[in-house]
BAGULO-759800 format. One line per field, with one value per residue (C-alpha): x negated, y negated, z negated; chain; residue in one letter; residue number from 1. Coordinates in Angstrom, 1 decimal, padded with zeros to 4 digits. Example, Ala and Ser with C-alpha at 12.3 -4.5 7.8 and 13.67 -1.06 7.14 Angstrom:
<recs>
east: (-012.3, -013.7)
north: (004.5, 001.1)
up: (-007.8, -007.1)
mol: (A, A)
type: (A, S)
seq: (1, 2)
</recs>
This chain:
<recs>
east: (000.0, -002.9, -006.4, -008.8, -011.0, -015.2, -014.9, -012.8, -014.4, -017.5, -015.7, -013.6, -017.1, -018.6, -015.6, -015.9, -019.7, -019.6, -016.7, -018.3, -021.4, -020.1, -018.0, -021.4, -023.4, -020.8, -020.8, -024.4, -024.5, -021.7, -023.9, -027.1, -025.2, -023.8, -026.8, -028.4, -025.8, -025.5, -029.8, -030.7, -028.4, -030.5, -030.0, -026.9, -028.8, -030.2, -026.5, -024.4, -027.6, -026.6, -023.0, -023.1, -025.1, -022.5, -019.7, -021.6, -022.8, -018.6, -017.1, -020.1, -019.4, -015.5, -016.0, -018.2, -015.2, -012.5, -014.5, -014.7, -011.5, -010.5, -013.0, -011.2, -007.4, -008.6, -010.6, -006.8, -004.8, -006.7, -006.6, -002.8, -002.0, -004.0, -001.8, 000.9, -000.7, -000.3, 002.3, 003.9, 002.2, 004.4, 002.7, 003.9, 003.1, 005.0, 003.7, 003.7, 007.5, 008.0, 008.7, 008.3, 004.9, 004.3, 005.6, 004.5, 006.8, 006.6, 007.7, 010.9, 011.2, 011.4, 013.9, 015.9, 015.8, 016.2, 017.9, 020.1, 018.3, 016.0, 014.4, 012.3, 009.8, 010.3, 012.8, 013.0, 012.8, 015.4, 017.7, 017.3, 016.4, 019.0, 017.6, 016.2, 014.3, 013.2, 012.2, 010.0, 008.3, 007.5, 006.4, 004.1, 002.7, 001.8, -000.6, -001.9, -003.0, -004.3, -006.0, -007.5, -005.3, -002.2, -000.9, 003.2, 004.9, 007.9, 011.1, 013.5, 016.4, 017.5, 021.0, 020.1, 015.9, 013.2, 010.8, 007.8, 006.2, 003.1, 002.4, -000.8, -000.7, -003.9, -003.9, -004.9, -006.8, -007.6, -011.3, -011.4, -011.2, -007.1, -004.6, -001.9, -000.4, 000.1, -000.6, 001.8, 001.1, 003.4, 003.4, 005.0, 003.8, 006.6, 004.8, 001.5, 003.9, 005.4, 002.1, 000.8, 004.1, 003.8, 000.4, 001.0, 004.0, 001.2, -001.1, 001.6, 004.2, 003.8, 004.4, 007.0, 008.9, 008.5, 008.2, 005.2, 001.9, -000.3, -002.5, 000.9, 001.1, -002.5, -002.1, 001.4, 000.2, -002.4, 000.5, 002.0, -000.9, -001.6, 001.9, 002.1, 005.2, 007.2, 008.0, 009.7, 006.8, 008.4, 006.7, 008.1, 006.4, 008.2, 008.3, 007.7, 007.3, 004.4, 006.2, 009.3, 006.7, 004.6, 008.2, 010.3, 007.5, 006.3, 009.3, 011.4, 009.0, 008.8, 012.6, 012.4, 009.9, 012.2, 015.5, 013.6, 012.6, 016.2, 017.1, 014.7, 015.5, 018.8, 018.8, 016.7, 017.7, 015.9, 013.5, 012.1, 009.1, 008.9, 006.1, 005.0, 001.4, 000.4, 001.6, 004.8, 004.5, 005.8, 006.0, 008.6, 008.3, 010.7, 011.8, 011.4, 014.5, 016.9, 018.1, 016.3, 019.7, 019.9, 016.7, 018.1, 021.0, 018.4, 017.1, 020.2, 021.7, 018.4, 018.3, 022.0, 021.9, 018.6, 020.6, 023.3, 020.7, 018.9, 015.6, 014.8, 014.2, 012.6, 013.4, 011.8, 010.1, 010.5, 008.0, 008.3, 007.0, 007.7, 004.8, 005.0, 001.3, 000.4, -002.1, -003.9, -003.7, -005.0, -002.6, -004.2, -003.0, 000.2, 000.6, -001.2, 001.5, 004.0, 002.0, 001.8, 005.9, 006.3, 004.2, 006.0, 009.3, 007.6, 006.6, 009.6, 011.4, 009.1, 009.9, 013.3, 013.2, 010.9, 013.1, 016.8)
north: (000.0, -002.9, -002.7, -000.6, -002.6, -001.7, -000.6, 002.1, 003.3, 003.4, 005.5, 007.5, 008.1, 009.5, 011.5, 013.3, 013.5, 015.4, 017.8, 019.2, 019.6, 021.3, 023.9, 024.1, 025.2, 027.8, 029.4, 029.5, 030.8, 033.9, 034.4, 034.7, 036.9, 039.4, 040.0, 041.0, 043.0, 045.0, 045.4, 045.4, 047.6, 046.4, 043.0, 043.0, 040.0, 037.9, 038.1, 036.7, 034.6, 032.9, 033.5, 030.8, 028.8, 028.2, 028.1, 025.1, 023.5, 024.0, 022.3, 019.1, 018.8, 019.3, 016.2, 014.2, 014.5, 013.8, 010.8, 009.8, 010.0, 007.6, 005.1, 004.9, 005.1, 002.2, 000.3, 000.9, -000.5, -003.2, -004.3, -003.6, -005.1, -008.5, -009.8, -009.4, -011.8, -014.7, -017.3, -019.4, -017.6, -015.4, -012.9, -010.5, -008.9, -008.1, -005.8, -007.2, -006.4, -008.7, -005.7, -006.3, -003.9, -005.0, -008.5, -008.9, -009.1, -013.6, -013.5, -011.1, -013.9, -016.2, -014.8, -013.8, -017.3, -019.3, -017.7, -015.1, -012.0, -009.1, -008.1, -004.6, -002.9, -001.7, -004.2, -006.4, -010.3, -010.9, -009.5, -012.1, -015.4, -016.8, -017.5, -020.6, -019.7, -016.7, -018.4, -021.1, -017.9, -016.3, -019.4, -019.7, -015.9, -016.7, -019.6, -017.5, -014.8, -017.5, -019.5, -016.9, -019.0, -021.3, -023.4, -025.0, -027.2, -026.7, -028.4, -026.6, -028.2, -026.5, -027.7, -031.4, -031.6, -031.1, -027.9, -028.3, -025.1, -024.4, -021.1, -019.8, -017.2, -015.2, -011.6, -008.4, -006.1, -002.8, -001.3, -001.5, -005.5, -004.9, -007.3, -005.1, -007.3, -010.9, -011.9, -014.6, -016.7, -019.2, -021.3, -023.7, -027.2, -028.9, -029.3, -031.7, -033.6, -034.5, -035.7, -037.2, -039.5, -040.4, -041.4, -042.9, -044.9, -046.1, -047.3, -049.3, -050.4, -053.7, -052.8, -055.6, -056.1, -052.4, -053.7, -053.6, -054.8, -056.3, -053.1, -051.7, -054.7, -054.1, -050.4, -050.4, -053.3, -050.5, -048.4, -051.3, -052.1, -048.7, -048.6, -051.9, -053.1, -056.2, -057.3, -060.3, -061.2, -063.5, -065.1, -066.6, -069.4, -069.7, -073.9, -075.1, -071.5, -072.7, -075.6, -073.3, -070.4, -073.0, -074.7, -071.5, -068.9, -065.9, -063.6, -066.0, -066.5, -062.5, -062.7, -065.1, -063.1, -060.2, -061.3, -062.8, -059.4, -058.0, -060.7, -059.6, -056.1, -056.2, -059.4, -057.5, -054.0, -050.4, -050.6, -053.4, -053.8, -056.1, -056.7, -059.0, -060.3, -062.4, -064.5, -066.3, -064.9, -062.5, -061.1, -059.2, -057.0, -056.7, -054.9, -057.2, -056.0, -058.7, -061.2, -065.0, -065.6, -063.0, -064.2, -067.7, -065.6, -064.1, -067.5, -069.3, -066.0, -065.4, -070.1, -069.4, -066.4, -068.0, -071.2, -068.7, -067.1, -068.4, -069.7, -072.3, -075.0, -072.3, -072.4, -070.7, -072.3, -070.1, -069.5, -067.0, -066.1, -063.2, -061.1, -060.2, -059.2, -057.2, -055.1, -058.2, -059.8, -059.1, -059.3, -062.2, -064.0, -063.8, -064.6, -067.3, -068.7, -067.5, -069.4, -073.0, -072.7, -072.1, -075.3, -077.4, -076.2, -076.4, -080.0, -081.1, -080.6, -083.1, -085.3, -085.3, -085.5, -088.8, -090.4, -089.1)
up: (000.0, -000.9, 000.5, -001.5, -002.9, -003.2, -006.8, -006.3, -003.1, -005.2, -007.8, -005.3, -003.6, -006.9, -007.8, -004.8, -004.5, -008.0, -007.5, -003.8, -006.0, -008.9, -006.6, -004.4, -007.6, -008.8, -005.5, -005.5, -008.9, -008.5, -006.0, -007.5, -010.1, -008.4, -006.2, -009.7, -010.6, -007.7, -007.3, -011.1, -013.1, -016.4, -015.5, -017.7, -020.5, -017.9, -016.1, -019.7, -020.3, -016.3, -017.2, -020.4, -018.5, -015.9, -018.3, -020.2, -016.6, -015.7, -019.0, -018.9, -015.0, -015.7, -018.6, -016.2, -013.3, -015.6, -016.8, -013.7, -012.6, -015.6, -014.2, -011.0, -012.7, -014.6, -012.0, -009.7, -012.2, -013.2, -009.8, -009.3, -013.0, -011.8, -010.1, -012.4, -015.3, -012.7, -014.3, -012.0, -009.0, -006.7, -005.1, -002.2, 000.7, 004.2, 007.1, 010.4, 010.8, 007.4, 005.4, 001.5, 000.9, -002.5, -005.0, -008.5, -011.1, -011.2, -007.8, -008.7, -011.2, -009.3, -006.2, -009.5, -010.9, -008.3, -005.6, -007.4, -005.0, -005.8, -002.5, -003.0, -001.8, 001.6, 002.3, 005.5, 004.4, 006.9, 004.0, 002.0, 004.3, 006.4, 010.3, 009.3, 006.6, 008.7, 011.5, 009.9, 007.5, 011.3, 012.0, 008.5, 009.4, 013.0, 012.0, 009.3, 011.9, 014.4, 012.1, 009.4, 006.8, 006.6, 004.1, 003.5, 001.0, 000.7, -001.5, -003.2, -004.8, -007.7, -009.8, -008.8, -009.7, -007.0, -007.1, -005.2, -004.0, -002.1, -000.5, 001.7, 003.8, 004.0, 006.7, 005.4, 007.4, 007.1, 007.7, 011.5, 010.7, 012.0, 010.7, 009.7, 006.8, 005.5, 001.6, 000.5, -003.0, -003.8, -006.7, -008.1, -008.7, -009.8, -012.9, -011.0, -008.8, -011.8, -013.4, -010.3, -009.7, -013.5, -012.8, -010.2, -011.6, -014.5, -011.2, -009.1, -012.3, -014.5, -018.1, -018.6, -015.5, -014.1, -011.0, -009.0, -009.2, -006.8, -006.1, -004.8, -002.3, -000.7, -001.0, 000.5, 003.1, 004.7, 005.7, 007.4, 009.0, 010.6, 011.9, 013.3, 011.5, 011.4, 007.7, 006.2, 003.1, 000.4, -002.6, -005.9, -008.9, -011.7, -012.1, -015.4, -017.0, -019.0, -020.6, -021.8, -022.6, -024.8, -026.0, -027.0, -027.5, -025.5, -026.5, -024.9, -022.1, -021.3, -021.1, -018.2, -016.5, -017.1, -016.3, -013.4, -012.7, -012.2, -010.2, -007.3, -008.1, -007.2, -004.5, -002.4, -000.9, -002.1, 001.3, -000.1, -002.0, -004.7, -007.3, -009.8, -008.5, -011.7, -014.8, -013.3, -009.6, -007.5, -004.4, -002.1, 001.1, 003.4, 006.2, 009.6, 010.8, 008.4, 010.5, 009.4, 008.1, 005.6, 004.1, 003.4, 001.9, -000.1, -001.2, -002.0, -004.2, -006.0, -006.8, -008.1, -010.2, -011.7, -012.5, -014.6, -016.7, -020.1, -018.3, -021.0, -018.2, -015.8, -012.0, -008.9, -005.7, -002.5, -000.1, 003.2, 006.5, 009.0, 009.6, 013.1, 014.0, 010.9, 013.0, 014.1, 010.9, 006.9, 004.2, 002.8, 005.6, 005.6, 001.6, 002.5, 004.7, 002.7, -000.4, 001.7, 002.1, -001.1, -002.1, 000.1, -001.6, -005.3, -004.0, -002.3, -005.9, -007.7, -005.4, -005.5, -009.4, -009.3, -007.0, -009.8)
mol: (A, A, A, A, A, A, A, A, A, A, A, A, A, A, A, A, A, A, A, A, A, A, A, A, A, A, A, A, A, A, A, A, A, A, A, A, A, A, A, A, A, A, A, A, A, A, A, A, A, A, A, A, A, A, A, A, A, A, A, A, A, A, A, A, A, A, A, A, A, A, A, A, A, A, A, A, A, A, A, A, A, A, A, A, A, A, A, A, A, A, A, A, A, A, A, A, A, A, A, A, A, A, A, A, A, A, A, A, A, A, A, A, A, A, A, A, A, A, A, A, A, A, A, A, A, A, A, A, A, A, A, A, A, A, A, A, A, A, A, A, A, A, A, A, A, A, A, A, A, A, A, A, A, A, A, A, A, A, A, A, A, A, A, A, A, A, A, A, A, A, A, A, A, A, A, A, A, A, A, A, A, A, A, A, A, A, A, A, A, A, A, A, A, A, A, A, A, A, A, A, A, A, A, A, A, A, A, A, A, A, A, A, A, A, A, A, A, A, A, A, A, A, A, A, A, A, A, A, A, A, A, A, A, A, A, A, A, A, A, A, A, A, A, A, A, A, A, A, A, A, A, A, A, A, A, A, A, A, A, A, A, A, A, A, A, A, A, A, A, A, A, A, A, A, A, A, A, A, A, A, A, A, A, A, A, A, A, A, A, A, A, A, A, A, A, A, A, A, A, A, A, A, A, A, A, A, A, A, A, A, A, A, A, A, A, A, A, A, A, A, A, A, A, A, A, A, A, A, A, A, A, A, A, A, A, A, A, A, A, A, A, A, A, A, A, A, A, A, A, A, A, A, A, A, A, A)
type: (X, X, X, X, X, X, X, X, X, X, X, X, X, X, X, X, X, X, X, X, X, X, X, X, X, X, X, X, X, X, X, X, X, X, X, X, X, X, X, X, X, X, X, X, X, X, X, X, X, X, X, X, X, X, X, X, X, X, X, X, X, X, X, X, X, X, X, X, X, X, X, X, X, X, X, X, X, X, X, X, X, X, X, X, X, X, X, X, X, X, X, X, X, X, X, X, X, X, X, X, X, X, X, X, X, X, X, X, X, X, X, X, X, X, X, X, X, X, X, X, X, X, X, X, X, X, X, X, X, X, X, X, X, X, X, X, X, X, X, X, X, X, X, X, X, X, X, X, X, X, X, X, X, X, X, X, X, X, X, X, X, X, X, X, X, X, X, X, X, X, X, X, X, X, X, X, X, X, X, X, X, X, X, X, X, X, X, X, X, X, X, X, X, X, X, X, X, X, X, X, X, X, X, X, X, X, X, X, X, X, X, X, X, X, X, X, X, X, X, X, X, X, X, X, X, X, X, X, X, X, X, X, X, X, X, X, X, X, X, X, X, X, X, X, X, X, X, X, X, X, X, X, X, X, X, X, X, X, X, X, X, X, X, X, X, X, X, X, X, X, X, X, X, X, X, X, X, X, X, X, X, X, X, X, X, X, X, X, X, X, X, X, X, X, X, X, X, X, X, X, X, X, X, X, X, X, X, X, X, X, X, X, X, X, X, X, X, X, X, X, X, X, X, X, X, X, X, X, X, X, X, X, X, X, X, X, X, X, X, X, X, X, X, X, X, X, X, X, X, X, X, X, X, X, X, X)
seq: (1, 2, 3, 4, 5, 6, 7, 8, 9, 10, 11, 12, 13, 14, 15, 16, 17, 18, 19, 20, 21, 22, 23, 24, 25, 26, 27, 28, 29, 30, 31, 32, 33, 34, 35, 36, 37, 38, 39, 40, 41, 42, 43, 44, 45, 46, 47, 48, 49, 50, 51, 52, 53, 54, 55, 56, 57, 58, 59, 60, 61, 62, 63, 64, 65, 66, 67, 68, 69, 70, 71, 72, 73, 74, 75, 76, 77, 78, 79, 80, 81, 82, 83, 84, 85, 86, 87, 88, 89, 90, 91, 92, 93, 94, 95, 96, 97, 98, 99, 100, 101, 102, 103, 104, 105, 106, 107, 108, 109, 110, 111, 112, 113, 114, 115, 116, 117, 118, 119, 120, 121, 122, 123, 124, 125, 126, 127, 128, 129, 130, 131, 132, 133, 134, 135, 136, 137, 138, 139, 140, 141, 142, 143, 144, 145, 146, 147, 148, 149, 150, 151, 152, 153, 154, 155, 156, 157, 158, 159, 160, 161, 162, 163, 164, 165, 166, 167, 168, 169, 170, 171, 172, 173, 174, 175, 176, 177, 178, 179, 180, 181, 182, 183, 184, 185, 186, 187, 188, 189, 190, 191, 192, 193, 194, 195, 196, 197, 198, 199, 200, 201, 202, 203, 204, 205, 206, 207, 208, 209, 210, 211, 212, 213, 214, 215, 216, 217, 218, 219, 220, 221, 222, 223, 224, 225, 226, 227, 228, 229, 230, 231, 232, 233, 234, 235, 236, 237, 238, 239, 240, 241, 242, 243, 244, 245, 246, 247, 248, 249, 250, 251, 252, 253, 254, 255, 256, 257, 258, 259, 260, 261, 262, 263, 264, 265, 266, 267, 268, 269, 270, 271, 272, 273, 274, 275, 276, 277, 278, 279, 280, 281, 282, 283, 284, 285, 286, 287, 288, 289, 290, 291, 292, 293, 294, 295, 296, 297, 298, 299, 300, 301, 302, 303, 304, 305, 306, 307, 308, 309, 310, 311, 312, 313, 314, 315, 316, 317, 318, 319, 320, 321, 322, 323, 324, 325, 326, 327, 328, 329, 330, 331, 332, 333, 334, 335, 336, 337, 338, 339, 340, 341, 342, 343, 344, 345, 346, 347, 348, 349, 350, 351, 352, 353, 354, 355, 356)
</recs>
């Protein structure tokens, strides 16, 4: 059923190698024995002398065999019972007409657990896949054979929640070098995706606003960039911030910045991007495909709802510019023209309170 490994060929080898030679010696010495008896009548001491002897050469040759024998049991179940230790890790094998040849008991685990079946031994995977599943698991075998070695990740949602699995498929060949099977181990990484997005939410997330941060600009920027896309960029300055943080405190400040915070969150659809790139600023990313129109919608609702709030004094200049060129053009650039609108609004309000 599984491909023999060396150790047991080594012991099989050994086994084999003693037991010829123990029957050899025995016929050798019935031999020797009854040519005595037959041309030495007298020879009757020598003949139980050679008779012990055999009997003691028999039981330490029968011992060696049998000890053997145990060596290569143990060495065959070690190997067998290996694979069944592996948490998380499902393990089986199909011939090269996807019949089950051998699973460990994780991966009946897992069919049990998460797809209500218990395929067997001998078994056709078609029993148990529907065609789609079938056909991209043909698929998964073929590249295996091609390349040597294939890899898939693969999503399975189970009562609502993600599982992420990875599987390689590696062939088995028998001693001509003849691909006659394909070793599948899957296991499941829900666990590290997991980790890796709460790392990666620690990276990208300001502590107080949970939105973004900068790095999560530049980094998501690069993406843009390498797909040429078209993207509305928008920045925000919170007028006067310092005077109400210094006036009211810094609790009161952090509530600006967060109810600030919620404001952009919901303004701005889920597509979009939106981070906070410093003490009072912020930044948004949007899709290019928003008509100019709905970004002066977006201006005038966010002005309005930040009028309704508690902002101790606090109001927002707007800055924005369409990013047409991204390919052509750093991000730096772009905030940059966004930044100079934004002044000119910031700028345009001073003057309209010197003249009140």
């Amino acid at each position: 059923m599984l491909k023999t490994n060396i150790t047991t060929k080594k012991y099989r080898k050994k086994l084999l190698t003693h037991f010829y030679g123990q029957c050899l010696s025995l016929i050798i010495i019935i031999g020797v024995l009854l040519f005595l008896e037959i041309s030495n009548g007298g020879g009757t001491k020598i003949i139980y002398l050679l008779l012990l002897g055999t009997l003691l050469f028999l039981f330490l040759g029968i011992k060696r065999i049998l000890l053997l024998f145990d060596n290569y049991e143990n060495e065959s179940r070690l190997y067998q019972d290996s694979f069944e230790v592996l948490e998380n890790v499902g393990l089986y094998i199909v011939d090269l007409e996807f019949n089950y040849l051998y699973m460990n008991k994780s991966n009946e685990k897992f069919m049990d657990q998460y797809y209500k079946l218990n395929p067997k031994v001998g078994e056709n995977v078609s029993k148990y896949l529907a065609d789609p599943h079938i056909e991209l698991f043909k698929e998964n075998v073929q590249a295996a054979i091609s390349l040597g070695f294939h890899t898939s990740k693969d999503i399975l949602n189970f009562e609502g929640r993600d599982i992420y699995l990875d599987t390689s498929y590696s062939p088995v060949r028998n001693s001509k070098g003849e691909i006659y099977a394909i070793c599948c181990i899957t296991t499941n990484i829900t666990d590290a995706v997991q980790e890796k997005e709460k790392f990666t939410e620690l990276i990208y997330q300001d502590p107080l606003t949970n939105l973004f941060n900068r790095r999560k600009i530049v980094d998501y920027y690069q993406n843009i960039q390498k797909e040429d896309r078209k993207v509305w960029f928008f920045v925000f300055d919170l007028d006067n911030f310092k005077n109400a943080n210094d006036a009211y405190g810094h609790i009161a400040g952090d509530q600006v910045l967060v109810n600030f915070s919620d404001i952009l969150a919901t303004e701005f659809p889920q597509s979009a991007i939106v981070a906070r790139t410093g003490g009072d600023e912020f930044c948004a990313i949007v899709p290019g495909d928003i008509s100019y129109q709905k970004t002066i919608d977006f201006e005038e609702s966010i002005k309005k709802r930040m009028n309704k709030i508690e902002n101790y004094g606090v109001s927002v200049s707007i800055g924005k510019t369409f990013a047409g060129n991204t390919k052509e053009h750093d991000l730096t650039y772009y905030l940059d023209l966004a930044d100079k609108k934004m002044y000119k609004h910031k700028n345009s309000k001073k003057g309209f309170l010197s003249l009140v």
